[in-house]
Backbone atoms as SQL, in Angstrom:
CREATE TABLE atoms (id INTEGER PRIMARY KEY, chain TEXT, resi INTEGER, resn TEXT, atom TEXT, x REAL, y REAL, z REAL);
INSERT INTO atoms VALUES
  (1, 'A', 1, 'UNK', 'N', -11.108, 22.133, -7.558),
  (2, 'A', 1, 'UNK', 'CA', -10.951, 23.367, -6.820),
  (3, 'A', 1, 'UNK', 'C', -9.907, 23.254, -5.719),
  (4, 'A', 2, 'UNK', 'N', -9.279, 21.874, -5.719),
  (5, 'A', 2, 'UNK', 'CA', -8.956, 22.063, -4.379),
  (6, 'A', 2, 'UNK', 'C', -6.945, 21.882, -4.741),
  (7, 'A', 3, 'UNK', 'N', -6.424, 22.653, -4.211),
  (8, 'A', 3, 'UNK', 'CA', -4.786, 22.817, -4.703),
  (9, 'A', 3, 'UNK', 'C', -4.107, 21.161, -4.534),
  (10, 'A', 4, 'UNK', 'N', -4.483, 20.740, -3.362),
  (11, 'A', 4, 'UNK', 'CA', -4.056, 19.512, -3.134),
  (12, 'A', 4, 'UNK', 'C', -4.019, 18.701, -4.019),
  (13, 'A', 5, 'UNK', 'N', -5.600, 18.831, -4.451),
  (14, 'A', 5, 'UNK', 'CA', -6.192, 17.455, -5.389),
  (15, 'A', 5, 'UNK', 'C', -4.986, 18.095, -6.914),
  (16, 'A', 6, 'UNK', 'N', -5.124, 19.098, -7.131),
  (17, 'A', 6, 'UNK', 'CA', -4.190, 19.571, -8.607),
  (18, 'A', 6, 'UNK', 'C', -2.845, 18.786, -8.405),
  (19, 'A', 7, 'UNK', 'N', -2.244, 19.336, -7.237),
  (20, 'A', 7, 'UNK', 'CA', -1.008, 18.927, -7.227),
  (21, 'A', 7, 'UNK', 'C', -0.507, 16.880, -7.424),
  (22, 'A', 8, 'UNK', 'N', -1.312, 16.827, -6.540),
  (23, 'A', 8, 'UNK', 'CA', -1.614, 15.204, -6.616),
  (24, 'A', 8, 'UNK', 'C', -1.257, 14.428, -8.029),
  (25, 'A', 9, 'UNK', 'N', -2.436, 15.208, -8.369),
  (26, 'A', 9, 'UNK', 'CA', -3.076, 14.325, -10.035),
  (27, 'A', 9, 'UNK', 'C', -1.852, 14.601, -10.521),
  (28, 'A', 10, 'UNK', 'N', -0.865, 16.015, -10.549),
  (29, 'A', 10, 'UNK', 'CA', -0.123, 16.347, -11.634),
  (30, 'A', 10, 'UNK', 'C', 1.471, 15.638, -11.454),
  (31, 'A', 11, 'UNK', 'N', 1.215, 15.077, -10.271),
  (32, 'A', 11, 'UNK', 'CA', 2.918, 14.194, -9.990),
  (33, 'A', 11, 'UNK', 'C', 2.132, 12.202, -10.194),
  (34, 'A', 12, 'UNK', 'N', 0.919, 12.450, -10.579),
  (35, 'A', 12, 'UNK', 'CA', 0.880, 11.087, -10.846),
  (36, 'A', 12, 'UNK', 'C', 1.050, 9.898, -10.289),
  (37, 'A', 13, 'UNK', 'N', 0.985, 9.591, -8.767),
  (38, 'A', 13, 'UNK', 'CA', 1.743, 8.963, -7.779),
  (39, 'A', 13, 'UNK', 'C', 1.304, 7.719, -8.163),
  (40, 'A', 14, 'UNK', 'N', 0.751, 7.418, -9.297),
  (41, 'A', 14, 'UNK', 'CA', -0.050, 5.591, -8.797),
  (42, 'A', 14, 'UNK', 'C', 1.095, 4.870, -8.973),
  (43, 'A', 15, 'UNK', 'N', 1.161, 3.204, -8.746),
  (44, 'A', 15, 'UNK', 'CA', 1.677, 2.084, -8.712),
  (45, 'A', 15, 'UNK', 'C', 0.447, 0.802, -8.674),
  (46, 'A', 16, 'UNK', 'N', 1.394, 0.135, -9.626),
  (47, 'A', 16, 'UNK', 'CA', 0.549, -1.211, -9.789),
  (48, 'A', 16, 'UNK', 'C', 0.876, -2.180, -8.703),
  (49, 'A', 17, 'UNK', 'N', -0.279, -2.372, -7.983),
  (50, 'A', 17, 'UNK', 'CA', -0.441, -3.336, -6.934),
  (51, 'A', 17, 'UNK', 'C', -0.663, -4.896, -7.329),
  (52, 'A', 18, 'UNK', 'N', 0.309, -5.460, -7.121),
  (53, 'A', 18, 'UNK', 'CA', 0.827, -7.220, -7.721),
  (54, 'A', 18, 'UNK', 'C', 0.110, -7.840, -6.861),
  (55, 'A', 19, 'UNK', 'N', -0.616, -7.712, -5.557),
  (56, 'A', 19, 'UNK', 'CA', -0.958, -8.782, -4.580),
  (57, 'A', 19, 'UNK', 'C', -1.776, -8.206, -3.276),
  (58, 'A', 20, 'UNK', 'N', -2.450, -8.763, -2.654),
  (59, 'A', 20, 'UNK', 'CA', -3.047, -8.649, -1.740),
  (60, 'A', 20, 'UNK', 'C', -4.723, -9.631, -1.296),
  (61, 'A', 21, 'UNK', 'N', -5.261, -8.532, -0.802),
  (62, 'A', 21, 'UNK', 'CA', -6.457, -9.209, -0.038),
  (63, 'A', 21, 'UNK', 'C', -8.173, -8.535, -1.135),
  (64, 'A', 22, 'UNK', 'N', -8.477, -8.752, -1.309),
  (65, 'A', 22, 'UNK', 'CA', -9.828, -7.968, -2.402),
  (66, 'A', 22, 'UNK', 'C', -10.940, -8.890, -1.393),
  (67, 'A', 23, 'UNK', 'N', -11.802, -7.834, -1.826),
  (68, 'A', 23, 'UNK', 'CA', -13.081, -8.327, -0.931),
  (69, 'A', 23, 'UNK', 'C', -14.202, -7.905, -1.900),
  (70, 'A', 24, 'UNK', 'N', -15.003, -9.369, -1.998),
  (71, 'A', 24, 'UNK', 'CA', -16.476, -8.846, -2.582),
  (72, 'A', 24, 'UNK', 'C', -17.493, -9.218, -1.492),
  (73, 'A', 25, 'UNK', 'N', -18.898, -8.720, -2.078),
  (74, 'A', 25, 'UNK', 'CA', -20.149, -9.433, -1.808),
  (75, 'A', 25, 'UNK', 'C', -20.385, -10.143, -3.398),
  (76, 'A', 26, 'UNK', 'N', -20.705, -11.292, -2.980),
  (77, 'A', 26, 'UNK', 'CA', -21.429, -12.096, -3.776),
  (78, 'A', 26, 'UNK', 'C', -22.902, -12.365, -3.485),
  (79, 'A', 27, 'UNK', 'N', -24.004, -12.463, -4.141),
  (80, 'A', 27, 'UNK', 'CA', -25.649, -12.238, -3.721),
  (81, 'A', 27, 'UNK', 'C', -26.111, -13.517, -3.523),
  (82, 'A', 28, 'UNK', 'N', -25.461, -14.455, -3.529),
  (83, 'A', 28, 'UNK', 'CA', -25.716, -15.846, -2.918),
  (84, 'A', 28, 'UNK', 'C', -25.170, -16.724, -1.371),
  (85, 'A', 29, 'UNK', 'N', -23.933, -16.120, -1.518),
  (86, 'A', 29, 'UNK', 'CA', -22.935, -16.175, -0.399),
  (87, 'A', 29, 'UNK', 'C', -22.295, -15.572, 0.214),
  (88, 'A', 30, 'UNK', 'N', -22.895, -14.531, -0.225),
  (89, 'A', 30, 'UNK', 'CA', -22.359, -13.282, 1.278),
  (90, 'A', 30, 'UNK', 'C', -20.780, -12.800, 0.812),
  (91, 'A', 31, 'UNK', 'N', -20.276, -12.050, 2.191),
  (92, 'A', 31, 'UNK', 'CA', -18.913, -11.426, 2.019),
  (93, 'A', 31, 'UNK', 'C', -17.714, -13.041, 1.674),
  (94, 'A', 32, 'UNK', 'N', -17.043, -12.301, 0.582),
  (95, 'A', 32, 'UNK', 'CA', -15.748, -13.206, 0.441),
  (96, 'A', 32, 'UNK', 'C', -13.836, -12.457, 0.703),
  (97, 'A', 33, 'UNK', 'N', -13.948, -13.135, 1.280),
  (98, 'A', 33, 'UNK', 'CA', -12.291, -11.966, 1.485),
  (99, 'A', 33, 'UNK', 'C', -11.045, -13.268, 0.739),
  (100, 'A', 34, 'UNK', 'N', -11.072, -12.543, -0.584),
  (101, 'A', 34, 'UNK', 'CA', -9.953, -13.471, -1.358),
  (102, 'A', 34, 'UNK', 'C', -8.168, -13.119, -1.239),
  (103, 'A', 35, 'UNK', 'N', -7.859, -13.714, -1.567),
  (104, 'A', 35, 'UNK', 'CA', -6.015, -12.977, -2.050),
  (105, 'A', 35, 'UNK', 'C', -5.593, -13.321, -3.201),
  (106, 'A', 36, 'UNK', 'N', -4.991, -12.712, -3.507),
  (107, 'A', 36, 'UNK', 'CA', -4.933, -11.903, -5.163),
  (108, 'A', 36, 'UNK', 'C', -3.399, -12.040, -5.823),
  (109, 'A', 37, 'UNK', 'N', -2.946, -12.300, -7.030),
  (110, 'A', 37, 'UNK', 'CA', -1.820, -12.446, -6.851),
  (111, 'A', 37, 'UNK', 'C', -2.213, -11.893, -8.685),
  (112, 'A', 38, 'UNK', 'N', -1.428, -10.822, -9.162),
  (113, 'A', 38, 'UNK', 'CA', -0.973, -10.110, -10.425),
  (114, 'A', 38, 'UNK', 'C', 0.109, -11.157, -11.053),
  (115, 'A', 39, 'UNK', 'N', -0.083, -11.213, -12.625),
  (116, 'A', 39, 'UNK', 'CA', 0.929, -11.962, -13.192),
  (117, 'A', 39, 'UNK', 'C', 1.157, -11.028, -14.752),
  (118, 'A', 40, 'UNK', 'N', 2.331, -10.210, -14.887),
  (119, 'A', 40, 'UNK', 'CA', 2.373, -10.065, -16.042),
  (120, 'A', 40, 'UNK', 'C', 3.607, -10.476, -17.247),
  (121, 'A', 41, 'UNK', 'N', 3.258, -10.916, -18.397),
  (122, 'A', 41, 'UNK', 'CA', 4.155, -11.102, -19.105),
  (123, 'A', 41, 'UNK', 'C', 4.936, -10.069, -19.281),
  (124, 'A', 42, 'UNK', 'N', 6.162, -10.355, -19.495),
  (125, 'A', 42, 'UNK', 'CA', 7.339, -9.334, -19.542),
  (126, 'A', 42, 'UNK', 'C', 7.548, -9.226, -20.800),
  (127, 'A', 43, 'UNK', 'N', 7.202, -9.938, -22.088),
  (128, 'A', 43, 'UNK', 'CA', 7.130, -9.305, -23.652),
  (129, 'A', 43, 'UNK', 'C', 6.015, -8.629, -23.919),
  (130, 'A', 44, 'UNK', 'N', 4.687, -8.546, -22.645),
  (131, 'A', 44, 'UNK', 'CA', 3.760, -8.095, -23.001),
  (132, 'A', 44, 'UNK', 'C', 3.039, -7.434, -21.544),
  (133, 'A', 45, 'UNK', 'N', 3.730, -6.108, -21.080),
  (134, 'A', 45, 'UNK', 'CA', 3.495, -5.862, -19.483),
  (135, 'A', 45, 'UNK', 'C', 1.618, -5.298, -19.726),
  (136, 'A', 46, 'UNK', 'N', 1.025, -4.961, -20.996),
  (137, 'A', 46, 'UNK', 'CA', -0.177, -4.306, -20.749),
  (138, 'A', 46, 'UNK', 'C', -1.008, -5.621, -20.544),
  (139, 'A', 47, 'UNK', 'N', -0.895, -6.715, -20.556),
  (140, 'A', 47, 'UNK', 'CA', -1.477, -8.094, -20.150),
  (141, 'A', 47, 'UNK', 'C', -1.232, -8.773, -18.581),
  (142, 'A', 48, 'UNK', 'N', -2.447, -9.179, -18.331),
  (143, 'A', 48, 'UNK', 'CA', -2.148, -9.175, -16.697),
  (144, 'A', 48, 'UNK', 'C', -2.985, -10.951, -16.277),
  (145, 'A', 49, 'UNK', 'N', -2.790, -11.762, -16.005),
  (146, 'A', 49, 'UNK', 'CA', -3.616, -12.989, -15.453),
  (147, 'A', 49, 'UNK', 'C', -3.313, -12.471, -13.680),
  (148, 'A', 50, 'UNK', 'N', -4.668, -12.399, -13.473),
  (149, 'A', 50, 'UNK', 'CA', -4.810, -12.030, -11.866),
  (150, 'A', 50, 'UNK', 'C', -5.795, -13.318, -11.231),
  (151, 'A', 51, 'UNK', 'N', -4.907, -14.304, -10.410),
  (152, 'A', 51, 'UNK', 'CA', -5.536, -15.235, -9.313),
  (153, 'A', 51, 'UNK', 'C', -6.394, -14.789, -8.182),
  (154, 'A', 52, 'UNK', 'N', -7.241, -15.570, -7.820),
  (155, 'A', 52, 'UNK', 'CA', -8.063, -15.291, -6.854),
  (156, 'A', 52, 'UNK', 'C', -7.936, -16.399, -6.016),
  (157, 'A', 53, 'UNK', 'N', -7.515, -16.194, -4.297),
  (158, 'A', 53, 'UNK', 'CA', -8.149, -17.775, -3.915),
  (159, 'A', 53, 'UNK', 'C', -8.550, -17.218, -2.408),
  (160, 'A', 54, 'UNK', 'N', -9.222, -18.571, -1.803),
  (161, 'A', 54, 'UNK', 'CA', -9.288, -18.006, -0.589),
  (162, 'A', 54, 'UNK', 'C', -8.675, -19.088, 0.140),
  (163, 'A', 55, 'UNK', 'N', -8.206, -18.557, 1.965),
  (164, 'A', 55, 'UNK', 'CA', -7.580, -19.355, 2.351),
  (165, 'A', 55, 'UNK', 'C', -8.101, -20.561, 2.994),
  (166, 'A', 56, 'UNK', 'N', -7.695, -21.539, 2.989),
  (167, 'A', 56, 'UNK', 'CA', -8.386, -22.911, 2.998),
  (168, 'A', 56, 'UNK', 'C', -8.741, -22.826, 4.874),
  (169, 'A', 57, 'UNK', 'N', -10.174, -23.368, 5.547),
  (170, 'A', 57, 'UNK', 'CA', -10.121, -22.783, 6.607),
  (171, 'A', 57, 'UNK', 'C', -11.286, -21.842, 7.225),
  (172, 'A', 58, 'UNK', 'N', -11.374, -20.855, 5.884),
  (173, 'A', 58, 'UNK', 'CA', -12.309, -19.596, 6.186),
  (174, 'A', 58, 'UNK', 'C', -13.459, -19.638, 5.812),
  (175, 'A', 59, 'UNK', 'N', -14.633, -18.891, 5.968),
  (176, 'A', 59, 'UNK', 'CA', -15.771, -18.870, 5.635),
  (177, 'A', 59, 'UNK', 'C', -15.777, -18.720, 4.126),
  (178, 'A', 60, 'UNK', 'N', -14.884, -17.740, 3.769),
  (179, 'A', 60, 'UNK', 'CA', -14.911, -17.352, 1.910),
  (180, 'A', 60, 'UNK', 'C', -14.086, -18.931, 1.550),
  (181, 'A', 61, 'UNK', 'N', -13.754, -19.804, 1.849),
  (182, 'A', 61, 'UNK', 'CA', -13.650, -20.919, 1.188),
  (183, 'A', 61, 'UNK', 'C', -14.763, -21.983, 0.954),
  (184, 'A', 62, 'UNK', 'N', -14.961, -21.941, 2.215),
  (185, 'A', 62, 'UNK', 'CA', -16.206, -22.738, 2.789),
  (186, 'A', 62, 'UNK', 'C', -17.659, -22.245, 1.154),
  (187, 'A', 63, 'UNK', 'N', -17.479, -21.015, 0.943),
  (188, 'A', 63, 'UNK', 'CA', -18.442, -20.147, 0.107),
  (189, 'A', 63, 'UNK', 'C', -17.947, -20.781, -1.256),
  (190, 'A', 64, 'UNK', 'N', -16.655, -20.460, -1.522),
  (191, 'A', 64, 'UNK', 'CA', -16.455, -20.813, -2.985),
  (192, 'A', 64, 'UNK', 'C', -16.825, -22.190, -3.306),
  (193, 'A', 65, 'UNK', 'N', -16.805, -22.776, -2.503),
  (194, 'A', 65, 'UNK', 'CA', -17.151, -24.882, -2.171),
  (195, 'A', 65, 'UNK', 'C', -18.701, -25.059, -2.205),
  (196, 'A', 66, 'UNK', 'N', -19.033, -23.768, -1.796),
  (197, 'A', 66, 'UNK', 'CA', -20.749, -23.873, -2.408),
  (198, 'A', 66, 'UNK', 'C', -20.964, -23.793, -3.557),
  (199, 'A', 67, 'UNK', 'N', -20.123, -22.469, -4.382),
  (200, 'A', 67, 'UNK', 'CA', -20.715, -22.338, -5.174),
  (201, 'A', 67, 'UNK', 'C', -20.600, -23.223, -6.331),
  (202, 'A', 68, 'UNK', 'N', -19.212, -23.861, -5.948),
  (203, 'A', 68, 'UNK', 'CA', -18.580, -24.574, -7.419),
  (204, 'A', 68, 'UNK', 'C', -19.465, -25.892, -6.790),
  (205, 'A', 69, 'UNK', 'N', -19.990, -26.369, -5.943),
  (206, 'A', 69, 'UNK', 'CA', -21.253, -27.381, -5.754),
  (207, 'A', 69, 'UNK', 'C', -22.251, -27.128, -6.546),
  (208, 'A', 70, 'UNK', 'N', -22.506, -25.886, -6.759),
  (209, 'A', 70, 'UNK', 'CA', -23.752, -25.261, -7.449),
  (210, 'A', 70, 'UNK', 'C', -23.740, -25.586, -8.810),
  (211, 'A', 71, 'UNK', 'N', -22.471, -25.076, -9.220),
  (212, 'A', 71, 'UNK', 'CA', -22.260, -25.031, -10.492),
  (213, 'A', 71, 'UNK', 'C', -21.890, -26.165, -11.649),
  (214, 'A', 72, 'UNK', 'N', -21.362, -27.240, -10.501),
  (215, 'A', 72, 'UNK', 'CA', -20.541, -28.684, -11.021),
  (216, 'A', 72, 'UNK', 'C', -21.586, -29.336, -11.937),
  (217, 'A', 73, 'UNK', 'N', -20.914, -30.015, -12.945),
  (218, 'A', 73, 'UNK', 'CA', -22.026, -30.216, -13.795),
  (219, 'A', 73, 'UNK', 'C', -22.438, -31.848, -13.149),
  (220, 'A', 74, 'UNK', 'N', -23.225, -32.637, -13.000),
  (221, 'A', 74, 'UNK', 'CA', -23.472, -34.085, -12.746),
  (222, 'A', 74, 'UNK', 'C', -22.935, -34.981, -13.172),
  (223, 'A', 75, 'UNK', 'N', -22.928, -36.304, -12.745),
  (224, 'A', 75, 'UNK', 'CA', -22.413, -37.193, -13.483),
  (225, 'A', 75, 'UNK', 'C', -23.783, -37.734, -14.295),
  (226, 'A', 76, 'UNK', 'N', -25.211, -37.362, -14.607),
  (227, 'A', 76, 'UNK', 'CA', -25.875, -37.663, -15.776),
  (228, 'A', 76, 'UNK', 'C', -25.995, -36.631, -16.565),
  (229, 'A', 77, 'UNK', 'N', -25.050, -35.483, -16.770),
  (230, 'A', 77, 'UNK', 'CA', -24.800, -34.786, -17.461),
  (231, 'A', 77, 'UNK', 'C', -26.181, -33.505, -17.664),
  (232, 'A', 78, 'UNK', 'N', -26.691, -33.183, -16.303),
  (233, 'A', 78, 'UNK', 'CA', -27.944, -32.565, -16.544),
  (234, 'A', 78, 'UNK', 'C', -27.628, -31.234, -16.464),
  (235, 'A', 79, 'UNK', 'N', -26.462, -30.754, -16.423),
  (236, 'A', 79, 'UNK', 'CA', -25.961, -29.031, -16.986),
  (237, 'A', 79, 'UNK', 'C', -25.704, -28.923, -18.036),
  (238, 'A', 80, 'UNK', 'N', -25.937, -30.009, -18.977),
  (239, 'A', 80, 'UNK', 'CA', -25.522, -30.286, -20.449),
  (240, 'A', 80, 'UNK', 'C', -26.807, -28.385, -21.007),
  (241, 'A', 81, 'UNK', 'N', -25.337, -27.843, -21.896),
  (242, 'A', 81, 'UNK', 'CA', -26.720, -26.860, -23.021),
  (243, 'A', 81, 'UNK', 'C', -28.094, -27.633, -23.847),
  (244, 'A', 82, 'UNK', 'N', -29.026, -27.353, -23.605),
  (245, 'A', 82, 'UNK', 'CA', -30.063, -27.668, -24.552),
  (246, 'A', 82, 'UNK', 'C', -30.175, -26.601, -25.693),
  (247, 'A', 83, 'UNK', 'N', -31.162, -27.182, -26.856),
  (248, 'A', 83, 'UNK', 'CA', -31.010, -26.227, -27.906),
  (249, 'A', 83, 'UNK', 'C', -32.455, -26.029, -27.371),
  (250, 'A', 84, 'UNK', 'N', -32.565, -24.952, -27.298),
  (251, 'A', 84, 'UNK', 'CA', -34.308, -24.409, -26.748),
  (252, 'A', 84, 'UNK', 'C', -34.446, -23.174, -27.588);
């Protein structure tokens, strides 16, 4: 309903954003404030590898260092799949 919003949509203004700051919640470790970096092949621009990191320093690093603690498999191999 609203003329603005018509006009908007109909000139299409978006752009693909290559980089920046993204922020989640994660339900184990709280807020993470990452930076982001877009990668696309140029024989293939609808394909995209997008990095995540955080900066070494911050609490969202400090977080990702938990989790990949969490996740690391042992050295007696006790994250091994079982057949259950």
């Amino acid at each position: 309903k609203s003329e603005d919003f018509r006009r908007l949509w109909a000139e299409h203004p978006v752009q693909d954003k290559t980089s920046g700051i993204k922020r989640f919640h994660h339900p184990l470790v709280g807020d993470l404030e990452l930076t982001y970096e877009t990668l696309r092949a140029a024989d293939d621009p609808d394909q995209a590898l997008i990095t995540y990191a955080a900066r070494p320093g911050t609490s969202s690093h400090d977080s990702l260092h938990m989790l990949l603690a969490w996740t690391a498999p042992t050295a007696t191999g006790s994250h091994q799949p079982t057949d259950s």
